[in-house]
N, C-alpha and C positions, 0 to 999 in steps of 0.2 A: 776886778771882782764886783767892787759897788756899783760900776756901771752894767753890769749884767746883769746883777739882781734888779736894779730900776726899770731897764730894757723890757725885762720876761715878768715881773710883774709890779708897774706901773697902776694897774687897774685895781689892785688886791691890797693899796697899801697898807689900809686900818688892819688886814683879816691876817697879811701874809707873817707867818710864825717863822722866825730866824733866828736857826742857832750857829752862833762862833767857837769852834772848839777850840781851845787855845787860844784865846781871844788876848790875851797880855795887856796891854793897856786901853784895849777896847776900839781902837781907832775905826776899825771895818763898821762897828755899829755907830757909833759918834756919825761917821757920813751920811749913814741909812737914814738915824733917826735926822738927820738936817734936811734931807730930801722928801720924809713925809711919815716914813715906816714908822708902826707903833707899838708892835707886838715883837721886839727886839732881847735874845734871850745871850750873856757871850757867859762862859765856865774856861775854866783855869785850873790845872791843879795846884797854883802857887797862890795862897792865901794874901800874900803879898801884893801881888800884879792886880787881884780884885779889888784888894781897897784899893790902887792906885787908878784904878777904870770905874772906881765907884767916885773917888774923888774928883776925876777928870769932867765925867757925868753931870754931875752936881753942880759943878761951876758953871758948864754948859748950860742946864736949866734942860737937860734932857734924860736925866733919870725918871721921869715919870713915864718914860715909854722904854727904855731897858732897865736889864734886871741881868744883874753880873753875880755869878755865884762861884766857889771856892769848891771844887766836886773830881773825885777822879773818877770817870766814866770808864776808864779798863778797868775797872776794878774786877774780877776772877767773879767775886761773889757780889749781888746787889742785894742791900739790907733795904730795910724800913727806912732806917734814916739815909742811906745814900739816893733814893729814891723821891727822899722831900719835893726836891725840887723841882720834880716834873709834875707836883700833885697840881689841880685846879684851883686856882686864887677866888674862883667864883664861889656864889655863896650855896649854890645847890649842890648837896654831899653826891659825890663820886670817886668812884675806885679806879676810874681810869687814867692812868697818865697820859702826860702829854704827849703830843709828838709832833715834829714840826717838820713844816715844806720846805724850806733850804738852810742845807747846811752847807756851812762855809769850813775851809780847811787854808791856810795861808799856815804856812811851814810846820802844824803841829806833826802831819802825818813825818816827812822830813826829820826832825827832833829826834823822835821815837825808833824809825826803820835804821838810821845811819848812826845811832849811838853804838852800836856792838863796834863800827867800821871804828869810830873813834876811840875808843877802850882800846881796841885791836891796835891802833896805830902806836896809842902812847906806850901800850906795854912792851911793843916792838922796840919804841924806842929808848924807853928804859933798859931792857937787857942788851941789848947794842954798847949802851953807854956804861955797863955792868964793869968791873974789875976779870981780869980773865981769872982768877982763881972764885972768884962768886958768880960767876956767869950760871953755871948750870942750874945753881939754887936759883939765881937770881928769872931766869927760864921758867923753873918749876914752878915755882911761885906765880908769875905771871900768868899759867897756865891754865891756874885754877883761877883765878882771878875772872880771867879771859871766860873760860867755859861756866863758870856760876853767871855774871852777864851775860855773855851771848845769849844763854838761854831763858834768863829772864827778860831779854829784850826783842829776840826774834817771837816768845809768847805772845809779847805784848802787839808787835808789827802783823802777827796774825791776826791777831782777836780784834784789831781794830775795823776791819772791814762792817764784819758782822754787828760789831757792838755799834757804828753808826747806823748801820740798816734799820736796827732794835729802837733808834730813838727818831727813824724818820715816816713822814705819812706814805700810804702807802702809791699817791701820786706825785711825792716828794723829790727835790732832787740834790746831789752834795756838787759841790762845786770846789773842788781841790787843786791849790797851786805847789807846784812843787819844783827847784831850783838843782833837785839831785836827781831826780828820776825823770826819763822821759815820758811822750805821751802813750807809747808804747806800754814801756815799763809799766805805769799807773794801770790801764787796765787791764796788765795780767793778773798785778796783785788785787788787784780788788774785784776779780772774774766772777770768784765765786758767788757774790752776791749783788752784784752791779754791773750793769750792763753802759756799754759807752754810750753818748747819745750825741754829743760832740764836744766840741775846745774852742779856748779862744785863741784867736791870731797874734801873732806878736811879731815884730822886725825881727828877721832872720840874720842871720851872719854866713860867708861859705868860708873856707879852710881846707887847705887840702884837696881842692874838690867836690867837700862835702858839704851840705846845707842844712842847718837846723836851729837850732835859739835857745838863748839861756835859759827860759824860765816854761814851765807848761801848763796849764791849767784846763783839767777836764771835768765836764761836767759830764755824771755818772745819773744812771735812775737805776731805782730794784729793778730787781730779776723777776720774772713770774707776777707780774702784773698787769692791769689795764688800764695803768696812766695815759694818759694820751701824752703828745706832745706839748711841751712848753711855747 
């Protein structure tokens, strides 16, 4: 991923805006900012993971060109204060937020889409493992479990498409790897709002017959615009 963003803009490094969703201990910006990039943005919903990419930063002697923030961007509703952090750092007052040229996705999308699968597994295998006289409660129970999740997390697998489009320019592009979804898979879900533009290569494997590779990583641009090409 850091070699593609270097690749496609080499030219832009002071200007080009990049944000890490899910950024964890920050490592994809750590490389940016070693190779030149300046305007380096990563967010996390785990308050934790940021100081630990603030503290990482720091040591480096490269926190003056990223800015790690604590923010849940699904959030349903966006306040004033969830909003801070895209306001302008510069000193001339404006109302418009930010919005940046590549976003990067390294397993957050992943996380979010395949937690219901995981919920689903364990509560399977909790009532599996159930006593036969508490089995049926032990079912019931799971069930609701199962269905208050799912549908708090297939919400979330939705909204995410759109909610990255809402924070990017509108020549911008997201670049998302993902180790559960194919390249296919990726841009069905993310159709509605993103168009494929291409992927990166990886060592393939065959099985069976068939040919394809662990990991995928497609790089998407909006829908209904006049970006040009990267």
């Amino acid at each position: 991923m850091v070699d593609w963003v270097e690749e496609n803009y080499e030219d832009s490094k002071e200007t080009c805006s990049v944000l890490d969703l899910g950024c964890g201990n920050g490592h994809l910006l750590l490389d940016l900012a070693e190779l030149g990039f300046e305007d380096l943005t990563g967010i996390d919903y785990s308050p934790a993971a940021i100081r630990l990419a603030q503290a990482v930063a720091e040591g480096r002697e490269v926190d003056n060109v990223i800015r790690y923030v604590a923010v849940d961007f699904l959030a349903d509703v966006e306040t004033e204060e969830s909003q801070e952090w895209r306001q302008s750092s510069s000193e001339e007052s404006t109302t418009e937020l930010k919005k940046f040229k590549v976003m990067l996705d390294k397993g957050t999308y992943d996380a979010i889409s395949l937690h219901q699968k995981k919920k689903k597994d364990a509560a399977l295998a909790a009532s599996a493992n159930s006593e036969a006289s508490d089995k049926t409660s032990a079912e019931e129970d799971s069930q609701v479990v199962l269905a208050e999740n799912d549908q708090d997390m297939e919400e979330l697998a939705e909204r995410y498409p759109k909610k990255v489009a809402n924070l990017m320019q509108d020549d911008g592009r997201l670049l998302i790897t993902s180790c559960n979804w194919t390249q296919d898979e990726l841009i069905q879900r993310f159709s509605q709002v993103f168009e494929y533009e291409s992927h990166i290569k990886y060592p393939t494997f065959r099985f069976g017959g068939v040919v394809g590779q662990t990991i995928s990583s497609v790089i998407f641009k909006k829908k209904n615009t006049s970006a040009s090409s990267v």
